[in-house]
ROLUM-242548 format. One line per field, with one value per atom (N, C-alpha, C, CB): residue in three letters; y negated, z negated, x; atom name. Coordinates in steps of 0.05 Angstrom, whole numbers, always signed. Glycine has a CB too. Layout:
<nodes>
type c(ALA:...)
py c(Y:...)
pz c(Z:...)
px c(X:...)
atom c(CA:...)
</nodes>
This chain:
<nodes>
type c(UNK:UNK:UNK:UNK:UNK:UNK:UNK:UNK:UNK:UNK:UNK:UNK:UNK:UNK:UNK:UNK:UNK:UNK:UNK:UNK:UNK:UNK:UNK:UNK:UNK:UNK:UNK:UNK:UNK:UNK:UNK:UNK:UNK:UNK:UNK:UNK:UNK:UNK:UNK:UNK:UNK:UNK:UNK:UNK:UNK:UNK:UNK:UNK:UNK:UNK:UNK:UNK:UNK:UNK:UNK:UNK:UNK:UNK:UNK:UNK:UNK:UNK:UNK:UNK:UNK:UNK:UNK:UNK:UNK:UNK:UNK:UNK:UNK:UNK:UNK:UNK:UNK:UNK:UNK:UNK:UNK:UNK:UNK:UNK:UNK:UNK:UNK:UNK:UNK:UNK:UNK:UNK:UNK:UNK:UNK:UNK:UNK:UNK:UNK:UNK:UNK:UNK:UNK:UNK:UNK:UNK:UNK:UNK:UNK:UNK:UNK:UNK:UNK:UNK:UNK:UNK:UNK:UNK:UNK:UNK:UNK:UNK:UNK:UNK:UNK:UNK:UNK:UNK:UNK:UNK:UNK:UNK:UNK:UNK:UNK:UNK:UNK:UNK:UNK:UNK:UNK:UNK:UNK:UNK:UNK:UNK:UNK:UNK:UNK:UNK:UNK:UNK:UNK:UNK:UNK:UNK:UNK:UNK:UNK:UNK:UNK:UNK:UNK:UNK:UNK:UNK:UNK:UNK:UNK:UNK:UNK:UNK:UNK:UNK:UNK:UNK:UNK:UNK:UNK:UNK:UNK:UNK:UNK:UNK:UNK:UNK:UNK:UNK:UNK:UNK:UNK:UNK:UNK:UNK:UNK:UNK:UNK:UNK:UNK:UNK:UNK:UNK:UNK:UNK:UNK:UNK:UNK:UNK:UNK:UNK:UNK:UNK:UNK:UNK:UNK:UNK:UNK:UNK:UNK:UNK:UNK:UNK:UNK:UNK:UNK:UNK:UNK:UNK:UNK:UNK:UNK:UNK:UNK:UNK:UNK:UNK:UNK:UNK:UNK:UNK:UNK:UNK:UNK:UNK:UNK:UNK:UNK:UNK:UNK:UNK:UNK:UNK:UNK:UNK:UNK:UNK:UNK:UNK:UNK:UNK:UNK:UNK:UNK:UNK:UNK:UNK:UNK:UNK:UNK:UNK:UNK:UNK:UNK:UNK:UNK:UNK:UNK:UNK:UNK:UNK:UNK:UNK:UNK:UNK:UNK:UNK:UNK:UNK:UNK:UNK:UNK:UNK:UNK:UNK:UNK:UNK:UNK:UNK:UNK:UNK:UNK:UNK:UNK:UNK:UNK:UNK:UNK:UNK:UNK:UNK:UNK:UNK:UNK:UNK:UNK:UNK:UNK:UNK:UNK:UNK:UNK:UNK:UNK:UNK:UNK:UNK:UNK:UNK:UNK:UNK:UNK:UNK:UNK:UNK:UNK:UNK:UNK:UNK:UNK:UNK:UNK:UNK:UNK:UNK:UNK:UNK:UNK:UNK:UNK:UNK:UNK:UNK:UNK:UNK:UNK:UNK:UNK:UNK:UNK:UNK:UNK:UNK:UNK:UNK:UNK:UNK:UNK:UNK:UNK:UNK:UNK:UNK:UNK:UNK:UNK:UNK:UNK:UNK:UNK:UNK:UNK:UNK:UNK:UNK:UNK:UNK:UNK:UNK:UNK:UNK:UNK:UNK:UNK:UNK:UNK:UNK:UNK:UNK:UNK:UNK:UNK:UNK:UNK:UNK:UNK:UNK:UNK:UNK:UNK:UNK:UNK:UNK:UNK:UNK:UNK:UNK:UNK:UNK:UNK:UNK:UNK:UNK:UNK:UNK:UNK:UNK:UNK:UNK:UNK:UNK:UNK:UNK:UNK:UNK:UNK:UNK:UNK:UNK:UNK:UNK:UNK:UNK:UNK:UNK:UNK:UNK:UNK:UNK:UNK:UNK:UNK:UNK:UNK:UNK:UNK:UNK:UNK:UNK:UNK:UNK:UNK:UNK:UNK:UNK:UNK:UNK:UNK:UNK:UNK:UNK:UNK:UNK:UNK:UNK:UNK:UNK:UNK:UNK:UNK:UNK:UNK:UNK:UNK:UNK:UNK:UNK:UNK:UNK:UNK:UNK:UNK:UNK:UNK:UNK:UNK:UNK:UNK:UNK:UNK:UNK:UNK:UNK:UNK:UNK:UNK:UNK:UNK:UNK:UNK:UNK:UNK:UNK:UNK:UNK:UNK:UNK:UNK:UNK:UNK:UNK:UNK:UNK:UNK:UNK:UNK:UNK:UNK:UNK:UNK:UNK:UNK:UNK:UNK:UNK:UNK:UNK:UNK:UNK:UNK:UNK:UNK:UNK:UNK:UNK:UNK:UNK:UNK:UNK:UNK:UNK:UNK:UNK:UNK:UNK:UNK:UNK:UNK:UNK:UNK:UNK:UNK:UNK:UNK:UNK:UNK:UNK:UNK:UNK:UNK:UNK:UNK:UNK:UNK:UNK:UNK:UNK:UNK:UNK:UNK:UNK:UNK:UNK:UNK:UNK:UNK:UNK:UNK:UNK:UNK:UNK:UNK:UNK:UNK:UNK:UNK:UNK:UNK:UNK:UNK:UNK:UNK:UNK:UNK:UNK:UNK:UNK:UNK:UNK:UNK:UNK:UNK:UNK:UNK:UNK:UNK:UNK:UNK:UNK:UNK:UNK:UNK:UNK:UNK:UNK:UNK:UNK:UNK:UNK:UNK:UNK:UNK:UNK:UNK:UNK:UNK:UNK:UNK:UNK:UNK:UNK:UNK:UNK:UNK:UNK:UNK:UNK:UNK:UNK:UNK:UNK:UNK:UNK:UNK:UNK:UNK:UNK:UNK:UNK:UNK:UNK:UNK:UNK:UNK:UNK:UNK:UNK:UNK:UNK:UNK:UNK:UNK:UNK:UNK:UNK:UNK:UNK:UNK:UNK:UNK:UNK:UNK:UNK:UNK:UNK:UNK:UNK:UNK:UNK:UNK:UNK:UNK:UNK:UNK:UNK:UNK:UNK:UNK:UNK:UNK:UNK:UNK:UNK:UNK:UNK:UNK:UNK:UNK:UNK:UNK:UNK:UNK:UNK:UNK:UNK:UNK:UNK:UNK:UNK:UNK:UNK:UNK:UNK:UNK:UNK:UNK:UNK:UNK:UNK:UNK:UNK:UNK:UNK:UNK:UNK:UNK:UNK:UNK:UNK:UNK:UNK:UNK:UNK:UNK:UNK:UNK:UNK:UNK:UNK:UNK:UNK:UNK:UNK:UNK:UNK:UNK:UNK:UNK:UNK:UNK:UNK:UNK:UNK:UNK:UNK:UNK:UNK:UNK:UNK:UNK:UNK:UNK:UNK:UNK:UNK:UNK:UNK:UNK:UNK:UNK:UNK:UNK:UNK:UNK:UNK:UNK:UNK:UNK:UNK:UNK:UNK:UNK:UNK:UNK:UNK:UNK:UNK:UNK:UNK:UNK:UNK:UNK:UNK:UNK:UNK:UNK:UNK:UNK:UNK:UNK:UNK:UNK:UNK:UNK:UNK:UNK:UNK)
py c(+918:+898:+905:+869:+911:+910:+898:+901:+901:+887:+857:+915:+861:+839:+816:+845:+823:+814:+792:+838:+805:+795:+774:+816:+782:+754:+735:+757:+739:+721:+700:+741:+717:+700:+689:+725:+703:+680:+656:+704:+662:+640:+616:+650:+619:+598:+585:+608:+604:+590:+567:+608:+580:+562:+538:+575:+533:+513:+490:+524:+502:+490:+479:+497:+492:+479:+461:+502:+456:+444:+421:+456:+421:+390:+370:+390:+351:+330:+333:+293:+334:+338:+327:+334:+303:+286:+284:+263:+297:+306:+331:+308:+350:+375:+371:+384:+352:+346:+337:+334:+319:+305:+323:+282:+335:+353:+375:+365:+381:+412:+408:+434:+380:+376:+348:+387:+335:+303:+310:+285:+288:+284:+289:+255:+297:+306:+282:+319:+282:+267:+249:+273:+226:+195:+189:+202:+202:+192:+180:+222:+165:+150:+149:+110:+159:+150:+124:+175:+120:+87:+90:+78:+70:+65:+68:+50:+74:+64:+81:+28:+80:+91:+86:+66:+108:+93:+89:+92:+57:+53:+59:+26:+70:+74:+43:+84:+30:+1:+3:-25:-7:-26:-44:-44:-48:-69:-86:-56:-109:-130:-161:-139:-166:-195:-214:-198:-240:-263:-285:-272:-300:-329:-315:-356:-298:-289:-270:-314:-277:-263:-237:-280:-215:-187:-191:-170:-172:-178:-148:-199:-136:-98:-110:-73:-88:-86:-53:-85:-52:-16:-1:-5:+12:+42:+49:+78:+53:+52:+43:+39:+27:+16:+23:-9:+46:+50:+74:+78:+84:+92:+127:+82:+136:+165:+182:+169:+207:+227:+229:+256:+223:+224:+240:+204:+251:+267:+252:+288:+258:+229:+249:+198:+260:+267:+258:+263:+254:+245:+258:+223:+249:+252:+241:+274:+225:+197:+212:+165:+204:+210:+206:+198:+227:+229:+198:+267:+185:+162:+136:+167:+135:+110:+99:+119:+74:+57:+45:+36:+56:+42:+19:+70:+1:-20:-22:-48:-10:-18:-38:+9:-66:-87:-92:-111:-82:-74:-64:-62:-36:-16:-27:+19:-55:-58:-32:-66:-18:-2:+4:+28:+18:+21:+42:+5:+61:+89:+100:+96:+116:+123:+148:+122:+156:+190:+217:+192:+220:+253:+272:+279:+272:+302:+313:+322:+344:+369:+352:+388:+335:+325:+315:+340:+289:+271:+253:+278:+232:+201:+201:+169:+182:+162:+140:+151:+133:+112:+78:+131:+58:+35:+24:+2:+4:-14:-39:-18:-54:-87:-105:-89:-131:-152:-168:-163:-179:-176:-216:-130:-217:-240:-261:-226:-284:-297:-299:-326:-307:-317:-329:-341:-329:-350:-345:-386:-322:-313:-280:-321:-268:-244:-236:-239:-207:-204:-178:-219:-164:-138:-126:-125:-108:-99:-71:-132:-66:-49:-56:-26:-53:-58:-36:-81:-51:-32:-52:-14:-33:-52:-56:-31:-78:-91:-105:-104:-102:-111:-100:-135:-93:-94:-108:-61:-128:-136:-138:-165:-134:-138:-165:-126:-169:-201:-219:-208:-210:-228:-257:-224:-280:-313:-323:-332:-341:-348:-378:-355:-381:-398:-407:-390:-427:-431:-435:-461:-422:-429:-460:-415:-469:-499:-504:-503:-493:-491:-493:-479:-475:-469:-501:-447:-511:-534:-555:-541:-548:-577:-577:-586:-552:-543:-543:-492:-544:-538:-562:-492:-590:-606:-607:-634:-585:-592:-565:-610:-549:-529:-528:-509:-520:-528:-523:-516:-521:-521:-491:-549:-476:-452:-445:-461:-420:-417:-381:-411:-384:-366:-343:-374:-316:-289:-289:-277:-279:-269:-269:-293:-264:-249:-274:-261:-298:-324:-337:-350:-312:-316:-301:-305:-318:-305:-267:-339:-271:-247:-217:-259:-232:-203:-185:-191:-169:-149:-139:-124:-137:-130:-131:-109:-142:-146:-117:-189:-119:-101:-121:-66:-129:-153:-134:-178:-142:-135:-150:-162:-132:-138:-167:-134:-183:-212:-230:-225:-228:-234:-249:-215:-266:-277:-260:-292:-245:-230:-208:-206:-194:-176:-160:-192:-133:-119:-119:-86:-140:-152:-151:-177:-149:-153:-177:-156:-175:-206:-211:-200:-237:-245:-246:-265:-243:-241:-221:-255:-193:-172:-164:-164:-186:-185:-193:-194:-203:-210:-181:-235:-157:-142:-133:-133:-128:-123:-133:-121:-160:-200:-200:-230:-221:-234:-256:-246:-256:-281:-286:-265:-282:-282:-313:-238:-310:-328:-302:-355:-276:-261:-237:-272:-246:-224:-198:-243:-183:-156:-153:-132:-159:-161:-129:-196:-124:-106:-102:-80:-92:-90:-86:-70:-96:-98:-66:-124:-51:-21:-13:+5:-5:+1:-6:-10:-35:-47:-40:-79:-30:-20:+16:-28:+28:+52:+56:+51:+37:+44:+37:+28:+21:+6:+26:-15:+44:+67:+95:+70:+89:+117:+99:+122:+77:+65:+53:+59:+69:+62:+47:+76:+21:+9:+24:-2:+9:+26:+39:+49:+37:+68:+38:+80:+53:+45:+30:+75:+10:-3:-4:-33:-5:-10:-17:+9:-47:-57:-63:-69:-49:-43:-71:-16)
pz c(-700:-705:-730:-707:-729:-753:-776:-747:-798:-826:-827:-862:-812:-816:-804:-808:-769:-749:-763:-728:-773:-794:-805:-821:-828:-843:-828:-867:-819:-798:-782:-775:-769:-753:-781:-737:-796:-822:-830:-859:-831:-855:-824:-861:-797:-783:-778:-757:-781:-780:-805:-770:-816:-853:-843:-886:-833:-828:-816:-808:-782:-774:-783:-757:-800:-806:-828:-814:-848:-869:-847:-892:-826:-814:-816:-788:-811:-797:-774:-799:-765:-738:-720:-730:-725:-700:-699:-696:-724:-718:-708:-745:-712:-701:-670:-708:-656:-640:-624:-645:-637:-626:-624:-646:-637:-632:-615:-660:-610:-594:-573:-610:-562:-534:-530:-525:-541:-540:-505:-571:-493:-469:-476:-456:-449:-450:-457:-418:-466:-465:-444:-473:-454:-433:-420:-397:-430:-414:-446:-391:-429:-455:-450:-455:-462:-455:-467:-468:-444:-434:-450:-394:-455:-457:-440:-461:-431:-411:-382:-411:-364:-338:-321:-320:-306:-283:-267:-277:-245:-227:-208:-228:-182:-148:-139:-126:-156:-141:-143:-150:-132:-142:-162:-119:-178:-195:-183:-231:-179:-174:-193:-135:-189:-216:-193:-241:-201:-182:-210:-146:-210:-235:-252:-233:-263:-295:-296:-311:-264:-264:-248:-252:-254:-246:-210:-269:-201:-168:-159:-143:-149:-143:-110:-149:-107:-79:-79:-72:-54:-53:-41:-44:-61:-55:-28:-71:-16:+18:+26:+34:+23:+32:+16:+35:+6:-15:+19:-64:+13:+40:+34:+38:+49:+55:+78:+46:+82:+105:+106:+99:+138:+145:+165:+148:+176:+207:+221:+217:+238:+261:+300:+245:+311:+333:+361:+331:+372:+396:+409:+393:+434:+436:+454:+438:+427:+430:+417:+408:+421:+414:+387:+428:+369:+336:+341:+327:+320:+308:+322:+315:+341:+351:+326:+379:+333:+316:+327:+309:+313:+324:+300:+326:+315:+290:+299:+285:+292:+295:+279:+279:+285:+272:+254:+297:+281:+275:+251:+288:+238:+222:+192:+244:+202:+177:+176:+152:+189:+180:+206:+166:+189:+211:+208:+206:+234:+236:+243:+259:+234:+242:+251:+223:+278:+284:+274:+321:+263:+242:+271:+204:+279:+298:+282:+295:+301:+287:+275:+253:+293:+284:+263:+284:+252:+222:+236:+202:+213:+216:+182:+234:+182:+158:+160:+155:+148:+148:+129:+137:+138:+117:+116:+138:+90:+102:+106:+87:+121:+129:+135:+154:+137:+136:+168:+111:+163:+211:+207:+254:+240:+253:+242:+282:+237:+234:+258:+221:+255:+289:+295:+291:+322:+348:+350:+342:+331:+333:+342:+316:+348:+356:+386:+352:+382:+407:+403:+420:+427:+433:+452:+429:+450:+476:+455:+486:+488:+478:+480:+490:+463:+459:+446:+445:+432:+428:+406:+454:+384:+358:+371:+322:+370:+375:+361:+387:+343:+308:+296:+293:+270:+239:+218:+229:+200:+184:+149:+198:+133:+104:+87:+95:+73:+73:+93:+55:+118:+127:+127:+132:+137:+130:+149:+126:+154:+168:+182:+137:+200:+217:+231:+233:+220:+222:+249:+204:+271:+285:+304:+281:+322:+334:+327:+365:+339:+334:+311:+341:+296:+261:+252:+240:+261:+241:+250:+236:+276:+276:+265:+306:+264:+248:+212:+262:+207:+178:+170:+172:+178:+181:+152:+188:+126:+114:+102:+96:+131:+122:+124:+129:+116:+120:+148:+102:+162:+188:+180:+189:+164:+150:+118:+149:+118:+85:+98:+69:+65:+74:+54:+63:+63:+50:+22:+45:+12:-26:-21:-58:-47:-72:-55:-131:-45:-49:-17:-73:+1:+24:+33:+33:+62:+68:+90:+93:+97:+113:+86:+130:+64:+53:+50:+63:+48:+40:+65:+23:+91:+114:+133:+116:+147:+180:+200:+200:+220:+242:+269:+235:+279:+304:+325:+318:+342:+360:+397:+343:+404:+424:+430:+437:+455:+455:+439:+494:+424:+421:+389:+429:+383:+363:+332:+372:+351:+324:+308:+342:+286:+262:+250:+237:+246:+223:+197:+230:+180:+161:+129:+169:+110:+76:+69:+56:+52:+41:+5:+51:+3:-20:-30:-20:-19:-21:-18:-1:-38:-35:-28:-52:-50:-48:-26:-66:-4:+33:+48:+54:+43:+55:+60:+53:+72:+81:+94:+69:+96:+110:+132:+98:+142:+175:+158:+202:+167:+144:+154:+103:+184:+188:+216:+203:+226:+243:+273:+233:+273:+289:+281:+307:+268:+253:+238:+223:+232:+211:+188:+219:+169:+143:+128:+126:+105:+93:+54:+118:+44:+19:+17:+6:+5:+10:+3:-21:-22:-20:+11:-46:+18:+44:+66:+48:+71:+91:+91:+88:+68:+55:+66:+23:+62:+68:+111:+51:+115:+152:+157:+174:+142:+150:+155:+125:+138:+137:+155:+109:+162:+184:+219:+176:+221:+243:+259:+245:+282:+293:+315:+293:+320:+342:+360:+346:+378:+408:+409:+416:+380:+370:+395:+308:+402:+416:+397:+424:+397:+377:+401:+361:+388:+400:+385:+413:+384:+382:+394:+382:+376:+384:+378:+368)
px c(-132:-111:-95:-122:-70:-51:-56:-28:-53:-66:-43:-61:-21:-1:-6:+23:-19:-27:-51:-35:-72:-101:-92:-113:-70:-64:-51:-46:-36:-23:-45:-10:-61:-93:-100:-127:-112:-123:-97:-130:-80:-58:-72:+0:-67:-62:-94:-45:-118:-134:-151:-146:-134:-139:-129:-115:-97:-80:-101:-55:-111:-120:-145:-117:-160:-189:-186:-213:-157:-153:-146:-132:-132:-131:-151:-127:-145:-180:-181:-185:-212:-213:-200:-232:-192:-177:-157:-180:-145:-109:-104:-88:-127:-133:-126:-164:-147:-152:-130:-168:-121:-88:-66:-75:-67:-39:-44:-25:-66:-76:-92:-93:-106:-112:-110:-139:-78:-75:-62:-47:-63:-50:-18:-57:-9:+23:+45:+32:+69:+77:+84:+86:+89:+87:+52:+111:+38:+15:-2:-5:-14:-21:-61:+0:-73:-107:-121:-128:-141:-149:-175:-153:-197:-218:-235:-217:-256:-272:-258:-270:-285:-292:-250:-328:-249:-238:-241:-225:-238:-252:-227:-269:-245:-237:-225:-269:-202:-185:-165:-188:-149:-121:-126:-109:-113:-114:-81:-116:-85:-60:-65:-59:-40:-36:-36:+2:-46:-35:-37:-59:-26:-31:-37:-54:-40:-52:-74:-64:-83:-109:-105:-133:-127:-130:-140:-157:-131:-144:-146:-119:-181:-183:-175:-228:-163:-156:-178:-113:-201:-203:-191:-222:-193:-164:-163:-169:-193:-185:-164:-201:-150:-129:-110:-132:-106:-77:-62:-86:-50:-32:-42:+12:-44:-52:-56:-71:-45:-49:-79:-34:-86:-110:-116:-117:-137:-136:-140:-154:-120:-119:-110:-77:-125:-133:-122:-155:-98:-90:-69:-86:-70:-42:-17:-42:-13:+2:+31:-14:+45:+70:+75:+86:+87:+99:+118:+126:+102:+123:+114:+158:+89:+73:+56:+52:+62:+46:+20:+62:+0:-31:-40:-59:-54:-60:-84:-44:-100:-146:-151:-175:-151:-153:-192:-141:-207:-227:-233:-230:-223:-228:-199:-224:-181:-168:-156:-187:-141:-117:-97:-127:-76:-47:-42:-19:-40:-40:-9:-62:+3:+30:+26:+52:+29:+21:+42:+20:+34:+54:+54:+27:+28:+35:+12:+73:+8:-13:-43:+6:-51:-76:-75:-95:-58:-45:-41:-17:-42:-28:-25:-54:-3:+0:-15:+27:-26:-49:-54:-71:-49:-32:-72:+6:-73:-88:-72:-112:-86:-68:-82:-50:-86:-93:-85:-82:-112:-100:-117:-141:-112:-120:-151:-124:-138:-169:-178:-172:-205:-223:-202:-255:-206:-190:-161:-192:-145:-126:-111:-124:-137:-140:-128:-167:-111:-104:-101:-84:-95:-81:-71:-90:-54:-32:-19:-1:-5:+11:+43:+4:+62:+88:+100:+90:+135:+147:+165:+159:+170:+184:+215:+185:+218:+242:+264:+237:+258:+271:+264:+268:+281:+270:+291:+264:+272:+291:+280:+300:+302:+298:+294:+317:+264:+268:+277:+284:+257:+259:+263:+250:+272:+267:+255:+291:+241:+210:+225:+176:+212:+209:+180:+226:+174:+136:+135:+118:+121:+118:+108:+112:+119:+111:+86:+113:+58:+41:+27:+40:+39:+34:+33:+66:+65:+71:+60:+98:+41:+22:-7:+17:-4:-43:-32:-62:-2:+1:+38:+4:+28:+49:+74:+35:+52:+69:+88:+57:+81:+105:+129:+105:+155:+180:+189:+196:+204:+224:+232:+253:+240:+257:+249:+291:+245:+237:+264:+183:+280:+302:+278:+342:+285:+281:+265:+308:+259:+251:+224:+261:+225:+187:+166:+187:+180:+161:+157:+178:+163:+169:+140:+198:+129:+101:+108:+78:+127:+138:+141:+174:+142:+148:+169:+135:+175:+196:+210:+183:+188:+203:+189:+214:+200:+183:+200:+195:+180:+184:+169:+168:+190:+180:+172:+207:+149:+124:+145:+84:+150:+160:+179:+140:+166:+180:+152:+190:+136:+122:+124:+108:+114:+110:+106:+90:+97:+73:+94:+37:+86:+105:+90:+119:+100:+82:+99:+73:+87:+100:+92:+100:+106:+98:+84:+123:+76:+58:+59:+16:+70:+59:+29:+67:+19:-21:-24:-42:-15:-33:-65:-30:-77:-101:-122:-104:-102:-112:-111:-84:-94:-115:-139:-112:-143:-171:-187:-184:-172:-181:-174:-165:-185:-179:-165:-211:-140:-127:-93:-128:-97:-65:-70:-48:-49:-47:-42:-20:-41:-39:-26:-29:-6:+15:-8:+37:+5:-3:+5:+4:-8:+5:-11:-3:+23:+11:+27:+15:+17:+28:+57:+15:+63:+103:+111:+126:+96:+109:+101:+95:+82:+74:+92:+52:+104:+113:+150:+103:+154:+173:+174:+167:+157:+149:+151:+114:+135:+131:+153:+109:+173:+203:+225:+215:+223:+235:+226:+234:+208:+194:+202:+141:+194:+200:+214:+193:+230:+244:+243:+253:+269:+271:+265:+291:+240:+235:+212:+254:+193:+173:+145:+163:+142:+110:+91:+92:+75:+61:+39:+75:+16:-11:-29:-21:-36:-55:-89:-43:-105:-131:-148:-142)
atom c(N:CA:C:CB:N:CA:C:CB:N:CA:C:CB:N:CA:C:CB:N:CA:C:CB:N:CA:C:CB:N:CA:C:CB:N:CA:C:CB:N:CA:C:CB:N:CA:C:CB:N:CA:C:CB:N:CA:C:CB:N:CA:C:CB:N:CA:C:CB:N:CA:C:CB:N:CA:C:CB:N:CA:C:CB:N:CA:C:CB:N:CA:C:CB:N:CA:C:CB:N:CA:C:CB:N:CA:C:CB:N:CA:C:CB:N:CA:C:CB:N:CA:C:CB:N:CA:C:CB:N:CA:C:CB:N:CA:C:CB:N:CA:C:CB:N:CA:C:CB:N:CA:C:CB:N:CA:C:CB:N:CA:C:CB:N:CA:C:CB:N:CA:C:CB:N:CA:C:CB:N:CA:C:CB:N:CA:C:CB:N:CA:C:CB:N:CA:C:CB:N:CA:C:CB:N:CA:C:CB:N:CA:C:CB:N:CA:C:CB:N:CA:C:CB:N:CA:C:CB:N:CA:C:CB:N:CA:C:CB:N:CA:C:CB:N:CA:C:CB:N:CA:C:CB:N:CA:C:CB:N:CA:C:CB:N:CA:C:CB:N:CA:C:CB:N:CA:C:CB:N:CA:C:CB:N:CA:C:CB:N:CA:C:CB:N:CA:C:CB:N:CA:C:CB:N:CA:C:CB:N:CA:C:CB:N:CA:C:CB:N:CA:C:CB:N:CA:C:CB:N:CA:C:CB:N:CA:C:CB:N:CA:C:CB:N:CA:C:CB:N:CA:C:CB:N:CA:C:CB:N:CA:C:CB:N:CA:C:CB:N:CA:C:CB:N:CA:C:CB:N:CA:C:CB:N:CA:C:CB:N:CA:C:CB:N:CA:C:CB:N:CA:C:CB:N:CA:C:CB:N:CA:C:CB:N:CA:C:CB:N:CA:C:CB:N:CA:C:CB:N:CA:C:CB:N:CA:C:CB:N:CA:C:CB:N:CA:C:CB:N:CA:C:CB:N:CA:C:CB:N:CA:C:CB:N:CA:C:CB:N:CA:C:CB:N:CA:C:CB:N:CA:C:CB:N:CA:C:CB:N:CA:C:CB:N:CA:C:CB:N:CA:C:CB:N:CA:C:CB:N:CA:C:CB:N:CA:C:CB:N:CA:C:CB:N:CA:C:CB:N:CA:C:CB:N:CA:C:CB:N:CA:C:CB:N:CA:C:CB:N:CA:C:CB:N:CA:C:CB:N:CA:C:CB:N:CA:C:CB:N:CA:C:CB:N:CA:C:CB:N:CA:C:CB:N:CA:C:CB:N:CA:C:CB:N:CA:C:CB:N:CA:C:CB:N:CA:C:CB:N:CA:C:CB:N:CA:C:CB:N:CA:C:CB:N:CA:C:CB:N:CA:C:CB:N:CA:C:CB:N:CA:C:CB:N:CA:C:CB:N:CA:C:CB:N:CA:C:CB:N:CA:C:CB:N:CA:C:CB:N:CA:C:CB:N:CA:C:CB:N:CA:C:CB:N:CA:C:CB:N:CA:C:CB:N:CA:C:CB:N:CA:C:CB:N:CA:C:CB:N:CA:C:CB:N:CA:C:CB:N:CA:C:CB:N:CA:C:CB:N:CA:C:CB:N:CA:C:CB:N:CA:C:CB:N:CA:C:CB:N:CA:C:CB:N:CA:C:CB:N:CA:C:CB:N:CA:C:CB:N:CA:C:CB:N:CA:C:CB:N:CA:C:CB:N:CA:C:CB:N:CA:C:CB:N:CA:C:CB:N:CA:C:CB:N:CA:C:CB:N:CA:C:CB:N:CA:C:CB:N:CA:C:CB:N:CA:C:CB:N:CA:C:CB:N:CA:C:CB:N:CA:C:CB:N:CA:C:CB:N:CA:C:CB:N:CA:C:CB:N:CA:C:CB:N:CA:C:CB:N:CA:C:CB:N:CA:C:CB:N:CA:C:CB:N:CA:C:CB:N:CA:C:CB:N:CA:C:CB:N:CA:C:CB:N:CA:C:CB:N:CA:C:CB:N:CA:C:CB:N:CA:C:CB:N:CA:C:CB:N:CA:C:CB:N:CA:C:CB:N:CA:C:CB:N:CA:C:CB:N:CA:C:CB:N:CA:C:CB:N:CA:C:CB:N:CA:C:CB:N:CA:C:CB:N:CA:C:CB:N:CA:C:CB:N:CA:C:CB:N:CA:C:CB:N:CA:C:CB:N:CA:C:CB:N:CA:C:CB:N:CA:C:CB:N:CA:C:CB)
</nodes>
């Protein structure tokens, strides 16, 4: 090594050992800018807000390419109410994969159909039925954040039923609907944009 090269390595290793360790530390293996480091473990959830309080959703249910084996046509919608998720078929042995929040007891069904609407903020109309098992829901609740339909519906043939957003994130994963399919508003936001009027829906 060059005698210039020597001092040079010495002047910079002086530098660094005169630091304190933890500015040493910080400036030469701190995280990159904008990322900021946490305390403590991280856990495999969602974390969501409702009233003040924290709510884990499991990540199983965050949205992800999965192997998914058929052969159903690119762009059919499968809903396994069973297994709590919503399958979108990619093609080449894939699906897009939602989790969602399905049917309580005594409200369960399935068929096969075909999306026949889609709308943004939707506005709700409680069903006849609904408003005799729930007399004190309104006649009409119009669109927004505070609406039970969510960010966007995709209506289920002539049928009642929707694959729809939810103010209750934290009900995926639940039997907690009246029939409909509920799912996280980014998500429902996400399949809104992949699915087209006419795409095949099948309910398992």
């Amino acid at each position: 090594m060059p005698r210039w090269m020597k001092a040079a390595f010495l002047a910079t290793s002086f530098a660094l050992v005169s630091l304190s360790p933890s500015l040493a530390a910080s400036n030469f293996f701190g995280p990159p800018p904008g990322i900021t480091l946490v305390n403590g473990s991280p856990n495999n959830f969602l974390q969501l807000r409702s009233s003040g309080k924290k709510i884990r959703l499991d990540a199983k249910y965050m949205r992800q390419v999965v192997p998914y084996r058929t052969e159903l046509a690119v762009g059919t919608v499968v809903v396994n109410t069973g297994e709590k998720f919503l399958y979108l078929v990619l093609g080449k042995g894939k699906a897009l994969r939602y989790g969602i929040g399905t049917a309580k007891d005594g409200f369960e069904w399935s068929g096969t159909h075909k999306i026949t609407r889609k709308a943004e903020w939707p506005g709700w109309t409680p069903p006849a039925e609904m408003k005799k098992r729930r007399p004190d829901l309104p006649d009409y609740m119009a669109g927004g954040p505070n609406n039970p339909l969510g960010a966007r519906a995709l209506y289920i043939g002539s049928t009642l039923y929707r694959i729809h957003g939810t103010n209750e994130p934290w009900t995926i994963g639940g039997d907690v609907s009246s029939g409909c399919i509920r799912m996280v508003n980014d998500d429902v936001v996400d399949l809104y944009a992949r699915v087209k009027i006419g795409a095949k829906v099948i309910v398992l």
